[in-house]
N, C-alpha and C positions, 0 to 999 in steps of 0.2 A: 755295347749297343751296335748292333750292325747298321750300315749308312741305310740300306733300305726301311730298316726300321724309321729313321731318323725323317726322314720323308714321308713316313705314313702317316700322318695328321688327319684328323678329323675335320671333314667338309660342311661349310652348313648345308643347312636341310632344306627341301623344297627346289623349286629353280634354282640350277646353277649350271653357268659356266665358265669352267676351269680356264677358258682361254681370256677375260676379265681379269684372272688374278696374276695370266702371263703379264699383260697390260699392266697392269699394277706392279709386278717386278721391273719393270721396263723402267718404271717410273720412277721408283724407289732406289734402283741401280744408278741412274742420272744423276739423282739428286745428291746420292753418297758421293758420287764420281767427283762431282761439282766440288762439292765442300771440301772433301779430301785432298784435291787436284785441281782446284779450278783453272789452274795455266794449262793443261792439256785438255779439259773437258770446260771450259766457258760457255758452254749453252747448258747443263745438264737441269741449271736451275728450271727448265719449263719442264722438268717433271710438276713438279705440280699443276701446272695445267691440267695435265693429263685426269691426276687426280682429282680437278675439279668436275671435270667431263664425268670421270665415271662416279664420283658420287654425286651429284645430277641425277643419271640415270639410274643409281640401284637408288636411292632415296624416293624417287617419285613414282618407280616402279613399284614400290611397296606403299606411297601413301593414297595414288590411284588404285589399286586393287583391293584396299580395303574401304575406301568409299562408294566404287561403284560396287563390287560387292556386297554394300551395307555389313559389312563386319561389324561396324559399332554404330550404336542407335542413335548415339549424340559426338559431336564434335567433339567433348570434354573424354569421353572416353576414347574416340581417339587417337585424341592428343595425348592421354595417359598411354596408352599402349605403344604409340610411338618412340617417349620421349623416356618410356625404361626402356624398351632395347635399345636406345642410342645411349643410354647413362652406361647401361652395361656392356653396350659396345667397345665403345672409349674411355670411361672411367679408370679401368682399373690399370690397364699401365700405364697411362697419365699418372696414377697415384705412383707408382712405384717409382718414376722415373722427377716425379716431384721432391718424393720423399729422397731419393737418391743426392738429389740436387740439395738439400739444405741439411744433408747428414755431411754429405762430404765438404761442403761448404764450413758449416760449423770448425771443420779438424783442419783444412791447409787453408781456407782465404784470408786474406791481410780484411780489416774492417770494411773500407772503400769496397772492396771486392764483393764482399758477403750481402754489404747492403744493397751493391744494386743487382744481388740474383737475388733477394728477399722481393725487390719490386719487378722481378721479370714471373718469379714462381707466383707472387699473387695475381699479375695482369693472365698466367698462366692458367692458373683456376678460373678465375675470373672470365675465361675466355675476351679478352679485352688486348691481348699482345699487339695486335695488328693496330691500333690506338695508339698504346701507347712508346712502338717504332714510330709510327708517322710523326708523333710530338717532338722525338726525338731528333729527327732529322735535322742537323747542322755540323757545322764546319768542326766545334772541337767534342763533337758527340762521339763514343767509342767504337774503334774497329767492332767490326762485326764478332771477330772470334770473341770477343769480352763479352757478348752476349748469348749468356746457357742456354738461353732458352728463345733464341731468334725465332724458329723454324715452327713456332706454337704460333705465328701471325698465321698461318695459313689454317692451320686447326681450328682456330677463332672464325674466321674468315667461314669457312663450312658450321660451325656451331649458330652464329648469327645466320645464317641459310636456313639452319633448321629450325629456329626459332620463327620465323617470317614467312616460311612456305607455306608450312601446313594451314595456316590462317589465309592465306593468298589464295591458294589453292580449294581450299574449303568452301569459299566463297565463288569463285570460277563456277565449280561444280553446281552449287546448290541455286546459282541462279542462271545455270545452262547459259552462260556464252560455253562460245567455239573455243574447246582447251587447247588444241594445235595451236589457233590462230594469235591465242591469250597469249599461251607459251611463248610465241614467233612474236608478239609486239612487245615483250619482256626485254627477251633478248634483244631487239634491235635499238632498243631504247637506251639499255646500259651500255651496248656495245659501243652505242654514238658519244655516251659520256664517254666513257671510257678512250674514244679517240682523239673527242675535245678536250680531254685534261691533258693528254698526252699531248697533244699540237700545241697546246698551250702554257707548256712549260710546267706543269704540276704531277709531273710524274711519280713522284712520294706519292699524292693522293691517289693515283690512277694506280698504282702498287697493291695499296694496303685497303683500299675503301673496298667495303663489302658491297656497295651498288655497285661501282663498276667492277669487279668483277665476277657479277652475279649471272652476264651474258655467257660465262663457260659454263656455269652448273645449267643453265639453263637451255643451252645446247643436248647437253644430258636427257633432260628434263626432257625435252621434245622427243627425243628419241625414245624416250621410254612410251608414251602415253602413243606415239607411232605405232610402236612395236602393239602392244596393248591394242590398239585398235586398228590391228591389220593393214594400215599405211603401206605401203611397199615404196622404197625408195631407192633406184637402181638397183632391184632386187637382180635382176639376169647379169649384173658385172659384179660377182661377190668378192670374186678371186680378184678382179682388179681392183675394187675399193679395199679389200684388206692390204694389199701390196701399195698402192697409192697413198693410204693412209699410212703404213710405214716409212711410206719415201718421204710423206710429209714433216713424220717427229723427225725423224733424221735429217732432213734439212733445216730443220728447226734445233736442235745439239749441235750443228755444224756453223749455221750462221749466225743463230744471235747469241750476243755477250750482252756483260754486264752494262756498258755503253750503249748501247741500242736503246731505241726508246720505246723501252719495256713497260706494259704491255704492249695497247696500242694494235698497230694492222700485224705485228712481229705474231701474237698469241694467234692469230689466226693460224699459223704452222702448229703446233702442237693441240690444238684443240681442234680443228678439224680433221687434222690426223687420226687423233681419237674416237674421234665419232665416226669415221670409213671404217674403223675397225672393229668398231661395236658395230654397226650397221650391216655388216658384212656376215654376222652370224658368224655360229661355230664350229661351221663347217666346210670351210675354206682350207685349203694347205696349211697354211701360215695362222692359221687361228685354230684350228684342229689338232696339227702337228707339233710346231713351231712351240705357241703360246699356251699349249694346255700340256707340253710336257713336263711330266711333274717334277724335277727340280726347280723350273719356273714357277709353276704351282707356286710349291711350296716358299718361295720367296716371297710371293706375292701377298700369299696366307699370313704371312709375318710382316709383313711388307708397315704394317701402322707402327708395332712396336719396334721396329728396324729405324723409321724414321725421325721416332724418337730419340733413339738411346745414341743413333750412331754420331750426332752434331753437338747432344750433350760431353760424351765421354771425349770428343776433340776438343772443345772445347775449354773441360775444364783441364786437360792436359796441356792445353798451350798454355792458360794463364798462370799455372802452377809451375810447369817444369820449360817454359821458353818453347822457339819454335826456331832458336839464329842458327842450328847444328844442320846441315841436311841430309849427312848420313842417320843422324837422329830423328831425324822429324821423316825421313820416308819409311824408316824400319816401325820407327812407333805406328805410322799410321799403316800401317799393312798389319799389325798386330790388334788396333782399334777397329780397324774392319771385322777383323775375326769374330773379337768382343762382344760388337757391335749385336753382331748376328746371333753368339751364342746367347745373348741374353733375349732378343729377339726371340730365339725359338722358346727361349725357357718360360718367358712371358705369356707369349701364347699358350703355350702348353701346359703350362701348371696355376696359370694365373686366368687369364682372359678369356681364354674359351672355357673351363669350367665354368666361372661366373657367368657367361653371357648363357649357358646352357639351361642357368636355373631357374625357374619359376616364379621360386618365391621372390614375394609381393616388396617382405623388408629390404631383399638386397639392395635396389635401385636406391632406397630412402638413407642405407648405410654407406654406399659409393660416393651419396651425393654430400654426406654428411663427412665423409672422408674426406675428400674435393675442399669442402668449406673450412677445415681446419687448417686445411693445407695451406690454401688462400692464407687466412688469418695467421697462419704461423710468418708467411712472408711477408706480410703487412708489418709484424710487431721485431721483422729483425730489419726490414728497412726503417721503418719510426724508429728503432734503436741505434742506429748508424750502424749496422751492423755486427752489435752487440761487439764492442772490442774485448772485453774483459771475460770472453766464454771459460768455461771451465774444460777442461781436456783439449784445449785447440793447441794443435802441432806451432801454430806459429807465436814465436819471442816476442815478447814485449817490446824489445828495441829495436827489432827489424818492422812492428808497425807503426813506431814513432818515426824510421826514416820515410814510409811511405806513405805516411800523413803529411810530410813535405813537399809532398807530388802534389799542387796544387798550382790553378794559373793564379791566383788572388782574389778575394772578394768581389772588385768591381771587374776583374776582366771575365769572371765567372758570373757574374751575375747581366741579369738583364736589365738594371736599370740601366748602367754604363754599355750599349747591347755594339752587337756584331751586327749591322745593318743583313747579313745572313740571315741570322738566326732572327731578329724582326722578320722578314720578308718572309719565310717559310711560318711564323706564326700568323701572317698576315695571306696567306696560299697566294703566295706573289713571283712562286717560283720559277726560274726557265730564262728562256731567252728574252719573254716581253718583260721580267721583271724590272722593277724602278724603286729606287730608296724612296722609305717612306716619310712623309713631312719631318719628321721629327730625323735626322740625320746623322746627327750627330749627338754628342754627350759632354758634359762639362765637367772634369775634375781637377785637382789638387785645389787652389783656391778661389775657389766659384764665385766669390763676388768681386774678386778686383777686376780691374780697369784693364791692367795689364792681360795682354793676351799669346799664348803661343799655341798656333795653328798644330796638329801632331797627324797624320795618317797613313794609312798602307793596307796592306793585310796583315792574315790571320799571326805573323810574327811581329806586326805592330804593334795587335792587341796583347801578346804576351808580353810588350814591352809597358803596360799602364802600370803595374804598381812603382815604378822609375819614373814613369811620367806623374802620377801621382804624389808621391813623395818630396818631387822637385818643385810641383808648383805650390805645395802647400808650405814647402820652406822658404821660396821665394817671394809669395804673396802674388802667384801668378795663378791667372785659369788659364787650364789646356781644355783648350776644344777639340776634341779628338772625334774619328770616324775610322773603319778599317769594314773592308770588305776580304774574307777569306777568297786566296787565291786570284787578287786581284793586284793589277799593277796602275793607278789612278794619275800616270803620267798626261800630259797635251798630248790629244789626237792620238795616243796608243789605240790599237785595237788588242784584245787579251784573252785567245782562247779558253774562255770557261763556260760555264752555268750562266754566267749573271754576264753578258757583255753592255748590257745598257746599262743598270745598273752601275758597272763601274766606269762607263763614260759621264754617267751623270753623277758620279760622284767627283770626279776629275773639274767636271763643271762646275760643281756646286762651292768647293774647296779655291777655285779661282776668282768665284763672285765673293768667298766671302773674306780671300783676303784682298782683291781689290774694295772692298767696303770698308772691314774695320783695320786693316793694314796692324796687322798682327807685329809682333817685336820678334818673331823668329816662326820659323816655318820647319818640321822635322817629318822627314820623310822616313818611314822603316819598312822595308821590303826582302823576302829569301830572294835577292835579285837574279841569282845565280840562276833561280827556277825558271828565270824568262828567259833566256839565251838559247835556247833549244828551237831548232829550224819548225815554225811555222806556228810557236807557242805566241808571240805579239808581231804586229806588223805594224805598219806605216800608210794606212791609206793605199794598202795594195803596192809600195815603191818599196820596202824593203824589211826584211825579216831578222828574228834571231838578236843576236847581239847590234847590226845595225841603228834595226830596230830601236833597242835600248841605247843606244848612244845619241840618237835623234830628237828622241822621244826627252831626255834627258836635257837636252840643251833647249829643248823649246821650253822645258819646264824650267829651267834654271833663269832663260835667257827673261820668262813674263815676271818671275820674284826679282830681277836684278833690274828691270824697269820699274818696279813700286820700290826699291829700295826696302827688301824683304829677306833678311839673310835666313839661308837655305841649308839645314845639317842634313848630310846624307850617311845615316846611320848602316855602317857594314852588316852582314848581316852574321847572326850567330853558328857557332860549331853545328854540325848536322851527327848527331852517331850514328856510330855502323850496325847498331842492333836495337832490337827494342827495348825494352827497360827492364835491364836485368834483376828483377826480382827475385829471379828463382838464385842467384847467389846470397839470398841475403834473406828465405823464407824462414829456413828450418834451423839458423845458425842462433846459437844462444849470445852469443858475443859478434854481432855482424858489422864491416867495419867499413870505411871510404875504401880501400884498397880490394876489398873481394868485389864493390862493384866498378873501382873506375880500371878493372883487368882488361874490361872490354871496349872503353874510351877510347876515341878517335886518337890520332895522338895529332900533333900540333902541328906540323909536315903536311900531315893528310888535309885538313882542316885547310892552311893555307892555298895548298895547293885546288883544292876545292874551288875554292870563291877568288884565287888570282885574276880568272878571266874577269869577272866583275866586279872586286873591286878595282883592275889596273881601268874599267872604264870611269866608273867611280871617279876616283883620283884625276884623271885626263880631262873629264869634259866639268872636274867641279875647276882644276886649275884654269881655266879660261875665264870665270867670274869671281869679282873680286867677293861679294857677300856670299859665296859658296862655302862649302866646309865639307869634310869626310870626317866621321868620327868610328873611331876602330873599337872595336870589342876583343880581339882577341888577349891581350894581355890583361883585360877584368877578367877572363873567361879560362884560360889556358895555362899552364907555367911553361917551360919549357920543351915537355915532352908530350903533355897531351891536356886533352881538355876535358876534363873530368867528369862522371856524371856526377858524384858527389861532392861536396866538402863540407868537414863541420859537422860529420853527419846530415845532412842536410842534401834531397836531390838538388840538381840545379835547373832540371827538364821537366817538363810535363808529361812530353812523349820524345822520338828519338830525334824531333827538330825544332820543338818551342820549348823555351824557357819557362820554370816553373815563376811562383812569385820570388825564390829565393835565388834562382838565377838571374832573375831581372833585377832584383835588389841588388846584385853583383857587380852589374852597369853601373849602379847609380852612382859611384866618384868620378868615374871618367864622363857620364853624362854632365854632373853636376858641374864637372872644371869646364868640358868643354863650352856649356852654355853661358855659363858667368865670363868665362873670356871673350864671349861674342858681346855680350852685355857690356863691358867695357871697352871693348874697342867700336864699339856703333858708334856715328858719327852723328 
């Protein structure tokens, strides 16, 4: 096949312009960049913006022209002729790229694995992704690459648009208000949500909610029924709104990241970019030239099924074959690109544009009926846990029994024992004004007795409950426990994060309540090491970093050693240097502790790690006499390194909390150390 060939695709019919689908390679290329690359390309993610702008506008362009037209006699009709060429639009590589997702799934994923792309492919179908990410949003919720089908939130996001328009719209029309003006009080409406979720800390919401980000389609939207009814808007500066408009996405790829607080006033760069550039017609340099040359075209043309397949296929190659290699992971992902694209062009071409071309009536009824099983099929391998026992799956028996040990424990996993995090984002209480919710705290090992020991920190506290657990149920103690991820709940710390009141008022809360019930022991557990970094905690503005923690530290030791409240300050555990080597341990029939602990920190490294804090540790606990330091490293490490497994058994969750069987690891050296505080109290 000659490469001209290979660029000769078949254009839809009716209005077009080729310089839209430039725009849409524009956007599609960002978004690959992004994923593939995000340390060199951190803004690429407001391609989709982009994409909202322009389907906006071709969507309202086509539901305006067939109702002022009267194309269809009744809404119901339509609504049906709409919502088949949208079935046939997006249907059918959606289907392919579904099916793809639970074939390959079935032959390399560990159970764990399987079941939660069983609940991403059905939220998939379902158009429901954008949902059920925002649920998702907490501290020990999965990397992003662990999720196949992330990039279907924004898919969702235009599917619930098309659901809700046409009826909106319909309405508009048939009782003559001013559509500009409707359009224009839409947008400013969500936009304003959209700024006040953002201002206010609920940036998940202002992400993934289809109202607030209904002010970019609907930027679109105005530009179409403009255009449509002769509007002229800076028509005599075309050349400079195309060019301006470009200056805009591009400053929009250049300054905002993933830290920014996205959306927000930030999307105003890539969506109004978009719209200078639609506005500007196709007749500009740069929209003529530039954006309708057809290699651009032609990406653009592919540009849906591109955006599918390219985030899947990375995806499911990080979680199967690792990502810790980097002459690995750049050669692979310049070969996934390739992939990417050739299944992209295949898709269109032999798949998606024949079906969208056809006529017939049943197809849209068979796509949709394809869609729902597919649904259903992910539904019954997430209800299954992921069907462990498949028949023809690549992966051993006893390589899914080690990774069934990847667990934090029942209550640190579950929400009745909760992450005052994960409450707070279920409660949309996210951001700077967030504040713990009444309920604070959680009580376990033995809930009714007398006896009490105070337990808290973050998110490597909470990996520490099945130890805490375990102790107070052998002891006849309740632990009152709380732990905010990424929080340091020291006196008068400040703690660069998400939540800064939140864990000032947890630091409070933890002081009233053992100035009240004057607890038998007090246990602190924190990645302390994680604070010592210039400008990560302060002091009231006096002093940063490690000071900071040494400050911070004596004020909290100095209020427990005035109630006579002995204080363990628990080391914090090995950090690994790689993710969780699964991929040595997928496809082996016989998989053993030693092919995964090859890549184990080793116990040098480890020490040397956390010397800076534990030597503070050590220094400012020796100053109080009810103080303590209790070490992990020799529960955790032997001599040379500190393992990811033993016993078969992980000992990690991920490469820096402890699973339940790492924490159960703890449990003699915790158990000595507290029963010797317990005897020596006075």
């Amino acid at each position: 096949m000659a490469i001209r060939d290979l660029f000769d695709v078949v254009r839809p019919k009716g209005f077009y312009r080729p310089d839209i689908d430039g725009v849409r390679a524009l956007a599609v290329l960002a978004v690959v960049a992004y994923h593939y690359s995000p340390g060199n390309f951190p803004g690429g993610f407001i391609g989709v913006d982009v994409f909202f702008v322009i389907s906006g506008y071709l969507i309202t362009g086509i539901l305006v022209k067939a109702i002022e037209d009267n194309d269809f006699p009744t809404f119901r009709s339509l609504l049906s002729d709409f919502y088949q060429r949208r079935i046939r639009r997006i249907f059918p590589s959606l289907i392919l790229v579904l099916t793809a997702c639970l074939v390959i799934g079935w032959l390399v994923l560990f159970s764990s694995e399987y079941e939660r792309l069983g609940k991403y492919v059905a939220a998939g179908a379902g158009y429901v992704e954008n949902f059920v990410l925002w649920n998702e949003a907490g501290y020990f919720d999965h990397a992003s690459i662990d999720k196949t089908l992330l990039h279907l939130w924004s898919l969702a996001v235009e599917e619930q648009f098309y659901i809700a328009w046409p009826l909106l719209l319909w309405v508009i029309t048939r009782r003559r208000w001013p559509l500009l003006r409707s359009i224009a009080l839409i947008a400013a409406m969500t936009f304003a949500l959209n700024v006040s979720l953002v201002f206010g800390g609920h940036i998940t919401h202002a992400f993934y909610s289809p109202v607030s980000r209904t002010w970019e389609l609907m930027v679109g939207a105005w530009l179409a029924v403009a255009h449509r009814h002769g509007v002229t808007w800076l028509s005599r500066w075309s050349s400079v709104q195309a060019w301006g408009g470009m200056a805009l996405i591009v400053a929009g790829l250049s300054l905002i990241e993933p830290t920014s607080a996205f959306p927000g006033f930030w999307a105003l760069l890539p969506v109004l970019g978009t719209a200078l550039i639609v506005n500007a017609g196709p007749n500009t340099f740069l929209n003529g030239r530039l954006l309708s040359w057809r290699p651009a075209v032609w990406v653009g043309l592919i540009s849906y099924p591109l955006y599918l397949w390219h985030w899947v296929l990375l995806s499911l190659m990080v979680i199967v074959f690792g990502d810790n290699n980097p002459t690995f992971r750049h050669a692979s992902r310049l070969v996934l690109v390739a992939v990417s694209t050739l299944l992209a062009w295949l898709s269109y071409r032999y798949f998606e544009d024949p079906i969208r071309r056809s006529r017939r009536g049943f197809t849209s009824v068979g796509l949709t009926a394809a869609v729902s099983i597919l649904g259903v099929a992910g539904l019954a391998v997430y209800a299954a846990s992921g069907v462990p026992d498949r028949p023809a799956s690549l992966v051993s028996v006893k390589a899914e029994e080690y990774v069934k040990s990847m667990q934090l424990g029942a209550l640190a996993d579950s929400r009745d024992c909760f992450n005052p995090q994960t409450r707070m984002t279920l409660l949309q209480k996210r951001g700077r004004d967030a504040y713990l919710p009444d309920k604070w705290y959680c009580e376990i090992g033995d809930t009714h007795s007398k006896a009490v020991v105070l337990a808290y920190g973050d998110s490597h506290a909470r990996a520490m409950i099945p130890t805490l657990d375990k102790y107070g149920k052998a002891t006849n103690t309740r632990i009152v426990f709380s732990s905010i991820g990424s929080c340091l709940p020291l006196t008068d710390v400040i703690v660069r994060t998400d939540y800064p009141n939140a864990c000032r008022e947890l630091s409070e809360k933890v002081s009233h309540f053992a100035n009240e019930a004057r607890p038998k022991a007090v246990v602190l557990i924190e990645a302390w090491a994680s604070y010592m970094g210039t400008g990560e905690i302060h002091i009231q503005h006096s002093s940063t970093g490690a000071q900071a923690l040494r400050t911070a530290l004596n004020e909290t030791l100095g209020f427990y050693q005035n109630l006579g409240i002995p204080v363990v300050l628990m080391e914090d555990n090995p950090h690994q240097r790689t993710s969780v080597p699964k991929a040595a341990i997928r496809f082996a029939k016989n998989p053993s502790d030693k092919q995964l602990n090859a890549s184990a920190v080793t116990r040098p490294r480890y020490e040397q790690q956390q010397a800076g804090a534990n030597s503070i540790l050590k220094s400012v606990a020796s100053q109080y006499s009810l103080a303590s330091v209790l070490g992990v490293g020799d529960a955790l490490c032997n001599a040379d390194i500190c393992p990811w497994a033993t016993q078969h058994e992980f000992l990690y969750y991920d490469s820096g909390h402890l699973s339940e069987a790492g924490s159960l690891q703890v449990y003699p050296v915790f158990a000595a150390h507290m029963n010797a505080i317990s005897r020596h109290r006075p």
